[in-house]
PQR file with spaces between the fields and no chain letter, atoms N, CA, C, O and H, PARSE charges and radii, in Angstrom:
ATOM       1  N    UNK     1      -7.605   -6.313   29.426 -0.4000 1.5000
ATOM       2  CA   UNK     1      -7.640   -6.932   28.115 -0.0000 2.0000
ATOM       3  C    UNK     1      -7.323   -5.877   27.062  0.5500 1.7000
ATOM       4  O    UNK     1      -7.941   -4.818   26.958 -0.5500 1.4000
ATOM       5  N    UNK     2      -6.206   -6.296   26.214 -0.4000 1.5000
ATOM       6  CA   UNK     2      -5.920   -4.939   25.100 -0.0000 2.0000
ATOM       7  C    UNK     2      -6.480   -5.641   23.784  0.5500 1.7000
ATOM       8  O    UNK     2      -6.346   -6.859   23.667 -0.5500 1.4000
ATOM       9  H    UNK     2      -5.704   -7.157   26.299  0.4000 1.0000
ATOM      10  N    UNK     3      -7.000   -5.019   22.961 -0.4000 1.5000
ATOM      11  CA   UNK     3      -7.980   -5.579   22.207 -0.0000 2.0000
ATOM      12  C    UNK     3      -7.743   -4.136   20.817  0.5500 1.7000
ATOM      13  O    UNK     3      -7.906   -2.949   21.103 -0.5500 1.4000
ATOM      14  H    UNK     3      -7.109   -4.029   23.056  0.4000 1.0000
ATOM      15  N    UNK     4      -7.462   -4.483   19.800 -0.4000 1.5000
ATOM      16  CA   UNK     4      -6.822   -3.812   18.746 -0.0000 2.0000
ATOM      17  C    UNK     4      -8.161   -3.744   18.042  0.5500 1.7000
ATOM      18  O    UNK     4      -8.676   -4.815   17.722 -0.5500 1.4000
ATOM      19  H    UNK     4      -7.330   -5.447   19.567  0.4000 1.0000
ATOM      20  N    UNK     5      -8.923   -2.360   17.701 -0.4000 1.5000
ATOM      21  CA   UNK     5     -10.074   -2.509   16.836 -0.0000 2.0000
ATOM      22  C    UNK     5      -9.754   -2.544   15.493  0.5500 1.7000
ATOM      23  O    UNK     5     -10.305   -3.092   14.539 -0.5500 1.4000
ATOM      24  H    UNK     5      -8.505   -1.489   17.961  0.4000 1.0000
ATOM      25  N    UNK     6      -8.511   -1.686   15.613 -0.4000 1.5000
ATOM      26  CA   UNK     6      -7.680   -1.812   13.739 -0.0000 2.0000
ATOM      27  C    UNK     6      -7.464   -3.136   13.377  0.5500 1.7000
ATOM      28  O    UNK     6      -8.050   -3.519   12.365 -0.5500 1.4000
ATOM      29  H    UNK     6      -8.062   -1.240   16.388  0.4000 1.0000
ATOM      30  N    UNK     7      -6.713   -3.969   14.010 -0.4000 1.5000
ATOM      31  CA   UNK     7      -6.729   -5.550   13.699 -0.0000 2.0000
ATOM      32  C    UNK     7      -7.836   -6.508   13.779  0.5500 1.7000
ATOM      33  O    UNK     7      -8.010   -7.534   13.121 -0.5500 1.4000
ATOM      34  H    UNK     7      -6.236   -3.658   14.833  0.4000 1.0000
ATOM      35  N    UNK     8      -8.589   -5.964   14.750 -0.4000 1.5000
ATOM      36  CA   UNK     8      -9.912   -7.281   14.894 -0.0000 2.0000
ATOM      37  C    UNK     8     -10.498   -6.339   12.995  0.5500 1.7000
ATOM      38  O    UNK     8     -10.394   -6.970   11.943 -0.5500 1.4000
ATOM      39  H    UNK     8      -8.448   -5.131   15.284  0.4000 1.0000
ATOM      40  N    UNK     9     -10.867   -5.337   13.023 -0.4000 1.5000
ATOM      41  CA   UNK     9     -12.278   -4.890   11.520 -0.0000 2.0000
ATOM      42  C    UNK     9     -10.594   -5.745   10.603  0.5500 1.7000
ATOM      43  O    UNK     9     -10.514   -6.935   10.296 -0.5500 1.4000
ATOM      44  H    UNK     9     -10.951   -4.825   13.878  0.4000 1.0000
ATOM      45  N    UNK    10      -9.648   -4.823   10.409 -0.4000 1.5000
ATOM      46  CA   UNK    10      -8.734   -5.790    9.150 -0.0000 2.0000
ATOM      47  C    UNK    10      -9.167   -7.229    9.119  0.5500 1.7000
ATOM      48  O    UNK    10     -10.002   -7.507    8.258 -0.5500 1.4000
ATOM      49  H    UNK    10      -9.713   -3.857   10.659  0.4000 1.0000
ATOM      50  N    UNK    11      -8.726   -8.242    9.947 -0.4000 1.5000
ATOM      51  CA   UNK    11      -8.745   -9.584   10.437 -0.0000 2.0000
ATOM      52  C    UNK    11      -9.992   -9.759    9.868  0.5500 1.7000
ATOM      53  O    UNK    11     -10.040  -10.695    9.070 -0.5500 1.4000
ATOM      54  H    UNK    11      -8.047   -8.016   10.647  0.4000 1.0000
ATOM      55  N    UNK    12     -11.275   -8.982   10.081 -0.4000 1.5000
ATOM      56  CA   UNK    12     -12.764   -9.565    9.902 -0.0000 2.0000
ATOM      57  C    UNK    12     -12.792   -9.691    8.387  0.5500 1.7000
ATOM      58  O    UNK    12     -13.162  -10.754    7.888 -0.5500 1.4000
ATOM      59  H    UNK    12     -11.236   -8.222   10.729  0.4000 1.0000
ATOM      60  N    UNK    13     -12.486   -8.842    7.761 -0.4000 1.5000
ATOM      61  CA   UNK    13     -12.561   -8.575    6.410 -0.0000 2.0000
ATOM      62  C    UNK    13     -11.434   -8.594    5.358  0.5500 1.7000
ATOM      63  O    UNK    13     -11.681   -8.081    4.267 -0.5500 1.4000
ATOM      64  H    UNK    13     -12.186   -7.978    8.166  0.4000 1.0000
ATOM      65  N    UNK    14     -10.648   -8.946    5.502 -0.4000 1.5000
ATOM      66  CA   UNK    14      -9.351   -9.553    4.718 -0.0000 2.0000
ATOM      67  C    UNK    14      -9.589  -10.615    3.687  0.5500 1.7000
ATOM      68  O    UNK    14      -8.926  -10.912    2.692 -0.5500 1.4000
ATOM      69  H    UNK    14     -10.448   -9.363    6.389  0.4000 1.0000
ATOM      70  N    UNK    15     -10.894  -11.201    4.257 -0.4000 1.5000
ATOM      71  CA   UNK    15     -10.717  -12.331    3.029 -0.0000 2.0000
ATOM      72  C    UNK    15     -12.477  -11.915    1.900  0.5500 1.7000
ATOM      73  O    UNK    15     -12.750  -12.593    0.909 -0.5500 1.4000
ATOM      74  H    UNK    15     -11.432  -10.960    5.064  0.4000 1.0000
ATOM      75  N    UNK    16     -13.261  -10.886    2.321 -0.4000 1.5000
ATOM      76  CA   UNK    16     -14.464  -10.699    2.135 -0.0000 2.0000
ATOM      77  C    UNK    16     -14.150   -9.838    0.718  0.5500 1.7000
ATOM      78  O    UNK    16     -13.338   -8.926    0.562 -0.5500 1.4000
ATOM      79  H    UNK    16     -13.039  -10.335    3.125  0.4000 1.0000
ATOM      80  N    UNK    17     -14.963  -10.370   -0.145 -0.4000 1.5000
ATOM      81  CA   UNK    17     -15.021   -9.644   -1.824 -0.0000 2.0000
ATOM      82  C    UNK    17     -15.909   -8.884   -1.536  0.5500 1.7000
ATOM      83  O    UNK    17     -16.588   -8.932   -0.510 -0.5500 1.4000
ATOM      84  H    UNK    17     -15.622  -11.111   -0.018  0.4000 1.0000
ATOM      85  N    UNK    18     -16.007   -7.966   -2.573 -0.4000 1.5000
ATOM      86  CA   UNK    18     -16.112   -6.653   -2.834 -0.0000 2.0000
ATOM      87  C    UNK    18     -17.109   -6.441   -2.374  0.5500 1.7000
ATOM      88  O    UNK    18     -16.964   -5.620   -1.468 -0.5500 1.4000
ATOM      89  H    UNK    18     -15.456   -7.927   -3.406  0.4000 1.0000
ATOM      90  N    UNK    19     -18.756   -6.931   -2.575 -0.4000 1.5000
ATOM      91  CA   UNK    19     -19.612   -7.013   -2.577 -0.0000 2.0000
ATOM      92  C    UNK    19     -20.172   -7.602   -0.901  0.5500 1.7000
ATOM      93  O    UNK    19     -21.327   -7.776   -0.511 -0.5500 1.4000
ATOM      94  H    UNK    19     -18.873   -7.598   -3.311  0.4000 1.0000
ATOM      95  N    UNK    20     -19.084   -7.772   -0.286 -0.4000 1.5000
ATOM      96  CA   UNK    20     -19.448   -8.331    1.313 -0.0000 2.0000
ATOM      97  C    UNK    20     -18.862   -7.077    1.755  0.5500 1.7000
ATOM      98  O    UNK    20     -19.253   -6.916    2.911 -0.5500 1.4000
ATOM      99  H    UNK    20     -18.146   -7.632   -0.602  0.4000 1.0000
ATOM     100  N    UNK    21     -18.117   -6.110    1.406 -0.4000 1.5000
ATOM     101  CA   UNK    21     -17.300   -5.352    2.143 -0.0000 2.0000
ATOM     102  C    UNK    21     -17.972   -4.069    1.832  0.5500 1.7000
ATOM     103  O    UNK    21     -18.010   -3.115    2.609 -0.5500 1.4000
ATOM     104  H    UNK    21     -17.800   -6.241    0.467  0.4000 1.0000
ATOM     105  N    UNK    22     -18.790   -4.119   -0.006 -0.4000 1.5000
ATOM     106  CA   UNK    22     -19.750   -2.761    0.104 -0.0000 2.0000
ATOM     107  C    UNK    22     -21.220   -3.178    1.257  0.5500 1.7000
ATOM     108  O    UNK    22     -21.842   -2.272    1.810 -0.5500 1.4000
ATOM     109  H    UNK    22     -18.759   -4.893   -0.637  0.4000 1.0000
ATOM     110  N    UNK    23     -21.487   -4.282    1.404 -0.4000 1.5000
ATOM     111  CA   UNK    23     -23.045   -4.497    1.973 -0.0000 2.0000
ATOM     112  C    UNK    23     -22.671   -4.077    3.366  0.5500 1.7000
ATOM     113  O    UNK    23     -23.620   -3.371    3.707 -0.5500 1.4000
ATOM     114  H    UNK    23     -20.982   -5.018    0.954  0.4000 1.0000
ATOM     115  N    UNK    24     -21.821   -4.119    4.350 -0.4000 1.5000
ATOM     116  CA   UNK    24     -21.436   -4.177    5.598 -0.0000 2.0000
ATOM     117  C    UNK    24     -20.961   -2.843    5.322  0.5500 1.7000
ATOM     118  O    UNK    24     -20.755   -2.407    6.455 -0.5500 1.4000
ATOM     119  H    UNK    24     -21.051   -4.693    4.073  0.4000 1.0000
ATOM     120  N    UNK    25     -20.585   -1.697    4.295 -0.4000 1.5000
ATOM     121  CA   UNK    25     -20.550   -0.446    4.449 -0.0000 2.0000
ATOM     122  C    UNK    25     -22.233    0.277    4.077  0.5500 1.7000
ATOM     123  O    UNK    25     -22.670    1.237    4.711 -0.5500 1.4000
ATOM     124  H    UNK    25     -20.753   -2.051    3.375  0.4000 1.0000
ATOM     125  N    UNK    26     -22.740   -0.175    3.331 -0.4000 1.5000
ATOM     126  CA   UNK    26     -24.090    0.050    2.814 -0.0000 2.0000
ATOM     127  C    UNK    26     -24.703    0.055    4.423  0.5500 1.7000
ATOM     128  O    UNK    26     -25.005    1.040    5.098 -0.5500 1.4000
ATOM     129  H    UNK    26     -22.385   -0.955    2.815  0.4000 1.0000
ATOM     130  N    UNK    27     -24.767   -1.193    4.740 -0.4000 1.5000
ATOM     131  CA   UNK    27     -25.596   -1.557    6.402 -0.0000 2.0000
ATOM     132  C    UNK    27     -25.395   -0.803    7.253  0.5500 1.7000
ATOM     133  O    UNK    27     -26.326   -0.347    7.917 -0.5500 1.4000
ATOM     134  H    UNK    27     -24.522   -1.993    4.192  0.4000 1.0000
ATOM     135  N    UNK    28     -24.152   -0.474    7.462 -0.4000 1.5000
ATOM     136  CA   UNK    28     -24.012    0.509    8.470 -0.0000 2.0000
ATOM     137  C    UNK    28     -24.462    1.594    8.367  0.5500 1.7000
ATOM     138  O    UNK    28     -24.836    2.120    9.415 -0.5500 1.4000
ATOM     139  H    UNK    28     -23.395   -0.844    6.923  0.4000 1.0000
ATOM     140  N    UNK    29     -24.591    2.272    7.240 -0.4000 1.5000
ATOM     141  CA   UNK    29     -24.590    3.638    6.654 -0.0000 2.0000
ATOM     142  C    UNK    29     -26.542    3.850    7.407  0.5500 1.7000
ATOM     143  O    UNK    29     -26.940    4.700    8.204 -0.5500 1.4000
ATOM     144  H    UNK    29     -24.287    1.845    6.388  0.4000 1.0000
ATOM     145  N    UNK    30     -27.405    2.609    6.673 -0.4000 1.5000
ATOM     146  CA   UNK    30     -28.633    2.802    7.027 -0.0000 2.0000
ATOM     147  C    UNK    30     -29.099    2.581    8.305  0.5500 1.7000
ATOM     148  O    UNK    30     -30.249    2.820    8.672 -0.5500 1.4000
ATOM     149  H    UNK    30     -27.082    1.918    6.025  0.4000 1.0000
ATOM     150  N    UNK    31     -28.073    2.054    9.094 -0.4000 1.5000
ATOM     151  CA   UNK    31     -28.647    1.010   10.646 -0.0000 2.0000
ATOM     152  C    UNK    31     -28.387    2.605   11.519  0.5500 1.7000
ATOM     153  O    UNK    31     -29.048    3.020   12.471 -0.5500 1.4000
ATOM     154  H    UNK    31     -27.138    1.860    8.796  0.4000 1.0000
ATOM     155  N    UNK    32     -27.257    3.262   10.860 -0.4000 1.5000
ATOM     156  CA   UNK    32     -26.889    4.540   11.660 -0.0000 2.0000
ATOM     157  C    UNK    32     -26.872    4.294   13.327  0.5500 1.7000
ATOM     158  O    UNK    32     -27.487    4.904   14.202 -0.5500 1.4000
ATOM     159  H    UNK    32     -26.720    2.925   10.086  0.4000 1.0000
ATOM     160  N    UNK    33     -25.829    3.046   13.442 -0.4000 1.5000
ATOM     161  CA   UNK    33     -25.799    2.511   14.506 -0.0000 2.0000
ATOM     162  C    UNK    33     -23.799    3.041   15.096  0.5500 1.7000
ATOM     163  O    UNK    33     -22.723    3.134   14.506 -0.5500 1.4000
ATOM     164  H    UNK    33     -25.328    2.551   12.731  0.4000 1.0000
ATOM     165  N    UNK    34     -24.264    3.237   16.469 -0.4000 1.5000
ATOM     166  CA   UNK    34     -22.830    4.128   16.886 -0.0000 2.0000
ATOM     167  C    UNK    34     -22.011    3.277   16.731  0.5500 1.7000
ATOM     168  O    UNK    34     -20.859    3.536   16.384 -0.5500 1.4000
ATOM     169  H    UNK    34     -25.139    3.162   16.948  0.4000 1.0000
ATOM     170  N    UNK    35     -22.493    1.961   16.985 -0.4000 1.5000
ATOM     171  CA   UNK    35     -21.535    0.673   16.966 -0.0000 2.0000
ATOM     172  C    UNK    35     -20.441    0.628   16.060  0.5500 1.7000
ATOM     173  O    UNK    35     -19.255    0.404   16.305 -0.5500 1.4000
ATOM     174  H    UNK    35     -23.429    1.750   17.268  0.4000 1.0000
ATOM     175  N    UNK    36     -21.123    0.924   14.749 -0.4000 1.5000
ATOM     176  CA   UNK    36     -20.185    0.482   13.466 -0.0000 2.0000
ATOM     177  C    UNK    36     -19.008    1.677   13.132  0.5500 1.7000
ATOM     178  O    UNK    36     -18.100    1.437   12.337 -0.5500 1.4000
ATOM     179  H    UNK    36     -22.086    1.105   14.550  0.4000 1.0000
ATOM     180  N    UNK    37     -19.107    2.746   13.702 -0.4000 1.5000
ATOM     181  CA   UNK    37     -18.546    4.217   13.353 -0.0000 2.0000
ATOM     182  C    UNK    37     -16.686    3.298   13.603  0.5500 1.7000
ATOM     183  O    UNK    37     -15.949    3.212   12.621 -0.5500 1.4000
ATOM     184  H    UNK    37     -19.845    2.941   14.348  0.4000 1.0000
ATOM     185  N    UNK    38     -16.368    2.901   14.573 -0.4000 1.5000
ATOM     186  CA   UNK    38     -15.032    2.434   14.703 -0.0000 2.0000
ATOM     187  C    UNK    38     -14.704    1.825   13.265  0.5500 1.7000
ATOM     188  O    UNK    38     -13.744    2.212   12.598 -0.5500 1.4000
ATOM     189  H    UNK    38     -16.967    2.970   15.371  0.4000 1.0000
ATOM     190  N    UNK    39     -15.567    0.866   12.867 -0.4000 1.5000
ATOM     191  CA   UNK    39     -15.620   -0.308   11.668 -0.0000 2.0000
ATOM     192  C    UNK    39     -15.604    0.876   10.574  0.5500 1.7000
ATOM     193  O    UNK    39     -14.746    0.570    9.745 -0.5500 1.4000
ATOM     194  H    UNK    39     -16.346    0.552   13.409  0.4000 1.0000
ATOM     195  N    UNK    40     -16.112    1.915   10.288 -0.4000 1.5000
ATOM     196  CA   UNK    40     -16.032    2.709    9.332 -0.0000 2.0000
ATOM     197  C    UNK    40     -14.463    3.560    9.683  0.5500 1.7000
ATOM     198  O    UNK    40     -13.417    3.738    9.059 -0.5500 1.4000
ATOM     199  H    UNK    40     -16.809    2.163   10.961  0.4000 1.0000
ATOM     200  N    UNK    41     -14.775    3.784   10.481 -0.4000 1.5000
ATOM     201  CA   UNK    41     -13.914    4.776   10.905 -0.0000 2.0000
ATOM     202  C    UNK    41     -11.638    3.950   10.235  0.5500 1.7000
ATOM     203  O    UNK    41     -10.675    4.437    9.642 -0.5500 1.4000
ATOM     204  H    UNK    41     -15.624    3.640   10.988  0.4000 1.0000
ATOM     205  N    UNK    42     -11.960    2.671   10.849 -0.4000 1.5000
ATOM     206  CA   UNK    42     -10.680    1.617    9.967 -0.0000 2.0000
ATOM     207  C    UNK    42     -10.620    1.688    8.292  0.5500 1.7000
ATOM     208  O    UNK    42      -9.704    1.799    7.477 -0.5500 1.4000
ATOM     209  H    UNK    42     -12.742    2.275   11.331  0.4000 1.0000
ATOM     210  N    UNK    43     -11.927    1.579    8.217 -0.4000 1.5000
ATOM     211  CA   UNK    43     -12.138    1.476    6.272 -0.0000 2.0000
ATOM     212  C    UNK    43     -11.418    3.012    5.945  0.5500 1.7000
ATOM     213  O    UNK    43     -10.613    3.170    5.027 -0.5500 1.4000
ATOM     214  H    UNK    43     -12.671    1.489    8.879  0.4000 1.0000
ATOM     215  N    UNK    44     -11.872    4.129    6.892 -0.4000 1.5000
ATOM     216  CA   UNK    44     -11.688    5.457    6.213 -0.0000 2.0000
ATOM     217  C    UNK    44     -10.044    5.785    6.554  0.5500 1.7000
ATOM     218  O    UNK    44      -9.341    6.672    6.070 -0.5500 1.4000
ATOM     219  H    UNK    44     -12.525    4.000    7.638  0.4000 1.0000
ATOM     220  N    UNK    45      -9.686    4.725    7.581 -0.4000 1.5000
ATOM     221  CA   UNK    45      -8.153    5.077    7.343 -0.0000 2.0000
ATOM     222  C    UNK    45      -7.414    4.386    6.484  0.5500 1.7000
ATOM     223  O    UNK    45      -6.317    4.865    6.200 -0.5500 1.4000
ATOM     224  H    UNK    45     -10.257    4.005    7.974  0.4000 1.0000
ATOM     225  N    UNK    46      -7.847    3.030    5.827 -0.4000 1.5000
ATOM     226  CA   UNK    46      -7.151    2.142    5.130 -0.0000 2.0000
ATOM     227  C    UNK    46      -7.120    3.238    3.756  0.5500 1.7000
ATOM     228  O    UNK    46      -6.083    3.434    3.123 -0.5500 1.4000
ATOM     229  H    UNK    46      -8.739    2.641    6.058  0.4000 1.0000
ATOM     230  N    UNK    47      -8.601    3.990    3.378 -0.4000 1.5000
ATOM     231  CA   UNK    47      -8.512    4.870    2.072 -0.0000 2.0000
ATOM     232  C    UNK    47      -7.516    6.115    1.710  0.5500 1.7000
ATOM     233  O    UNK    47      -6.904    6.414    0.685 -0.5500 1.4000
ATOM     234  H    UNK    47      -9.444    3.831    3.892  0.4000 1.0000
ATOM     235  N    UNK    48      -7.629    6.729    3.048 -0.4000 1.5000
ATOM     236  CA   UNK    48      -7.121    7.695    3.506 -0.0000 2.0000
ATOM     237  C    UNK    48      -5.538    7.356    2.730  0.5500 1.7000
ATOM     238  O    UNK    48      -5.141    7.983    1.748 -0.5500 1.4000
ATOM     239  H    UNK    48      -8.127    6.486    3.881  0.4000 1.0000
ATOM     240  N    UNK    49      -4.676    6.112    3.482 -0.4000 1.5000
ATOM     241  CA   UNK    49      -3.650    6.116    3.442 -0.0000 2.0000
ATOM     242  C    UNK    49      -3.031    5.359    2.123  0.5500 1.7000
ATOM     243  O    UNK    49      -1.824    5.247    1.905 -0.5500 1.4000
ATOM     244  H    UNK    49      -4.998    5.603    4.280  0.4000 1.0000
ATOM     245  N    UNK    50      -3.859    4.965    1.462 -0.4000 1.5000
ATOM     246  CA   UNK    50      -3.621    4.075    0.157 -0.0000 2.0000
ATOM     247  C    UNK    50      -4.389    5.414   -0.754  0.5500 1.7000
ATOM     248  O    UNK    50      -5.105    4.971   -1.652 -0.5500 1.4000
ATOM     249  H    UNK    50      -4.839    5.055    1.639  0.4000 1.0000
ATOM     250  N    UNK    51      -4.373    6.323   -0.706 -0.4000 1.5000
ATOM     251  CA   UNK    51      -5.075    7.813   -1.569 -0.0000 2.0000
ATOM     252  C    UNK    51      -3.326    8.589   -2.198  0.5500 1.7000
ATOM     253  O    UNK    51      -2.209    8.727   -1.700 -0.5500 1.4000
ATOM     254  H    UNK    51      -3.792    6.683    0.024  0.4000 1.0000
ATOM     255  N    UNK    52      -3.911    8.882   -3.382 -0.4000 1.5000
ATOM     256  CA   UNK    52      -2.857   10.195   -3.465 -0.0000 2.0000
ATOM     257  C    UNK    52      -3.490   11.357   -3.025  0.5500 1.7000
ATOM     258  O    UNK    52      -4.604   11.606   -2.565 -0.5500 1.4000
ATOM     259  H    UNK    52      -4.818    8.769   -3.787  0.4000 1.0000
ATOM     260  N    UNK    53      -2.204   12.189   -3.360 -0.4000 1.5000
ATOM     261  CA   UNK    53      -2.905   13.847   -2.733 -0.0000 2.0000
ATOM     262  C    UNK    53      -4.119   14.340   -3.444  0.5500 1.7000
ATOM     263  O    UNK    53      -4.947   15.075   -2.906 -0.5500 1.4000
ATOM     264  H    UNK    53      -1.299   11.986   -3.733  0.4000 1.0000
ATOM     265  N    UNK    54      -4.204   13.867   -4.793 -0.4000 1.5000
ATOM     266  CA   UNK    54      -5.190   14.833   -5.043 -0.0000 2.0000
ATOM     267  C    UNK    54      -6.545   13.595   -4.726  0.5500 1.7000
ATOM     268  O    UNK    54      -7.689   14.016   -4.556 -0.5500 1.4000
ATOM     269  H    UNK    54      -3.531   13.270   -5.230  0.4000 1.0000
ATOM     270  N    UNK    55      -6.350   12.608   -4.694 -0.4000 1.5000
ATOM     271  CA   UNK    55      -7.604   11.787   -3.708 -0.0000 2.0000
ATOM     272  C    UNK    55      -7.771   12.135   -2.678  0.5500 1.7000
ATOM     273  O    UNK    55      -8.914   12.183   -2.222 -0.5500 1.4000
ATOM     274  H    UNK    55      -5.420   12.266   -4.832  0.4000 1.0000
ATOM     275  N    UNK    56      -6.678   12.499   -1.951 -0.4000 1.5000
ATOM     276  CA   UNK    56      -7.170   13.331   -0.354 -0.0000 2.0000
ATOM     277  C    UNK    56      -8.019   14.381   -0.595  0.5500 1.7000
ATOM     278  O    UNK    56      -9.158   14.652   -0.214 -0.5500 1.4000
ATOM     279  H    UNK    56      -5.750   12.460   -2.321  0.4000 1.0000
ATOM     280  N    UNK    57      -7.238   14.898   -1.291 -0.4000 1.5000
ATOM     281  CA   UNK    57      -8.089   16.676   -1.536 -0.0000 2.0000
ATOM     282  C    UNK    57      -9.813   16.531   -2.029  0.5500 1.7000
ATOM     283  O    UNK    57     -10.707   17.304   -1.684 -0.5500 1.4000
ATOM     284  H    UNK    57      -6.313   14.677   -1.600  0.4000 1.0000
ATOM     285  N    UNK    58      -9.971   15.232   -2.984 -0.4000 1.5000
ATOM     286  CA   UNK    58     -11.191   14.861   -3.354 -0.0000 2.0000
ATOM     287  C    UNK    58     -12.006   14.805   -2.577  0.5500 1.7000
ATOM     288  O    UNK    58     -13.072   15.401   -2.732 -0.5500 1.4000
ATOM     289  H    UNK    58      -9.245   14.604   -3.264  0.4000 1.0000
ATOM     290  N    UNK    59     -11.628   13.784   -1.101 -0.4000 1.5000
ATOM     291  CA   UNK    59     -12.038   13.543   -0.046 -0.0000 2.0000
ATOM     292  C    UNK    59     -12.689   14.676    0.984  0.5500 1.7000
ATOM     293  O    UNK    59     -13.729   14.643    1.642 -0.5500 1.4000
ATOM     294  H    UNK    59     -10.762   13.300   -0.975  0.4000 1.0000
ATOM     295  N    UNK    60     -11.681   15.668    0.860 -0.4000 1.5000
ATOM     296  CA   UNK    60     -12.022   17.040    1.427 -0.0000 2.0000
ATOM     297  C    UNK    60     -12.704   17.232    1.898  0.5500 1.7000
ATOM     298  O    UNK    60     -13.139   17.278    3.048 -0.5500 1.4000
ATOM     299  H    UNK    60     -10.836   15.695    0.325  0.4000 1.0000
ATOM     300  N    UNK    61     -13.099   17.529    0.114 -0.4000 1.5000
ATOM     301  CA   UNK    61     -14.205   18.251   -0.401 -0.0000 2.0000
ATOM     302  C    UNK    61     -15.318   17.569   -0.457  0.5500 1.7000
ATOM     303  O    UNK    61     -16.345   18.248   -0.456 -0.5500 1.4000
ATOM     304  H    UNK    61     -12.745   17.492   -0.820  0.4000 1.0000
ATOM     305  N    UNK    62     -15.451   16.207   -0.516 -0.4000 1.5000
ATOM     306  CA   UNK    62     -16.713   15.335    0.171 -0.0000 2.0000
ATOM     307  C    UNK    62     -17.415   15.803    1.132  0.5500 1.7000
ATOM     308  O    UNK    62     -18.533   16.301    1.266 -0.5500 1.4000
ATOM     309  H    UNK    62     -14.617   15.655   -0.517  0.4000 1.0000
ATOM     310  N    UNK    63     -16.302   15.474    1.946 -0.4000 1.5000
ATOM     311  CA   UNK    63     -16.168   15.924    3.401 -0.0000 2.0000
ATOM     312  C    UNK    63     -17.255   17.073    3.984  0.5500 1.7000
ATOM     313  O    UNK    63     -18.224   17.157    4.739 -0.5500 1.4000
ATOM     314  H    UNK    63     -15.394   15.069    1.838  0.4000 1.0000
ATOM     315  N    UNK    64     -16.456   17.857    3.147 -0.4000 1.5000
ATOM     316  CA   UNK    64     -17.060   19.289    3.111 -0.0000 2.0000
ATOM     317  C    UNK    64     -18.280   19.531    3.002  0.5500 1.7000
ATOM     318  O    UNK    64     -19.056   20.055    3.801 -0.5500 1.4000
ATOM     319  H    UNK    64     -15.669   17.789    2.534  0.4000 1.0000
ATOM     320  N    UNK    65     -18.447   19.101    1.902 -0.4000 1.5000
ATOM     321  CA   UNK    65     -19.938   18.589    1.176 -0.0000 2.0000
ATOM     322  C    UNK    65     -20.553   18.397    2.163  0.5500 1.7000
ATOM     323  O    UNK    65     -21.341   19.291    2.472 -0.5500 1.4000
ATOM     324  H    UNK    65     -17.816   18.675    1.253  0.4000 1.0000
ATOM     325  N    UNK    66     -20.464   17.200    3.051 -0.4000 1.5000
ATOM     326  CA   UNK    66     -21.199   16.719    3.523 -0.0000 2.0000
ATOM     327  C    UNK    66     -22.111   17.102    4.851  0.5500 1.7000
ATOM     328  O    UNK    66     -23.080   16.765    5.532 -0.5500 1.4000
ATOM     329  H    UNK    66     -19.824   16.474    2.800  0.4000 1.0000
ATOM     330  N    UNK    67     -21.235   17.900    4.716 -0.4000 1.5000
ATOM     331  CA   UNK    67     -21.117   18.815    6.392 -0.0000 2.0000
ATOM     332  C    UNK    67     -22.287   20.171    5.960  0.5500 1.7000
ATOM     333  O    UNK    67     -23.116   20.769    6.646 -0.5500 1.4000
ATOM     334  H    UNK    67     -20.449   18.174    4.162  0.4000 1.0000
ATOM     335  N    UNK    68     -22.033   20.247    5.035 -0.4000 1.5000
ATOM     336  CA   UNK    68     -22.763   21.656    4.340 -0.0000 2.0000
ATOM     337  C    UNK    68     -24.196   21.622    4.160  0.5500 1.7000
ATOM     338  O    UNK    68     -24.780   22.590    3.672 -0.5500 1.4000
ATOM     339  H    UNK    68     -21.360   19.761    4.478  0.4000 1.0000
């Protein structure tokens, strides 16, 4: 069975406003469940690639941050 996780999280959330799409990033964040990391992991490429450079670079340094 080939099963697209990029298309099933898009597909799930394509039609969900703002406020369904921060609560299901909020949820995950606190459930700190391994499950959702793929589901984040789609959101952080959709940003990633709709970013300019110096939004990447912003990102970084989040990043960075976060790690620190």
């Amino acid at each position: 069975m080939d099963i697209s996780i990029r298309g099933y999280i898009k597909d799930n959330f394509k039609n969900s406003n703002d406020e369904e799409i921060k609560d299901s990033i909020e949820s995950s964040l606190k459930e700190k469940a391994e499950e959702t990391l793929p589901g984040m992991g789609v959101f952080f490429e959709l940003v990633w690639q709709n970013s300019s450079e110096a939004e990447r670079n912003n990102i970084i340094t989040y990043i960075k941050k976060g790690l620190n």
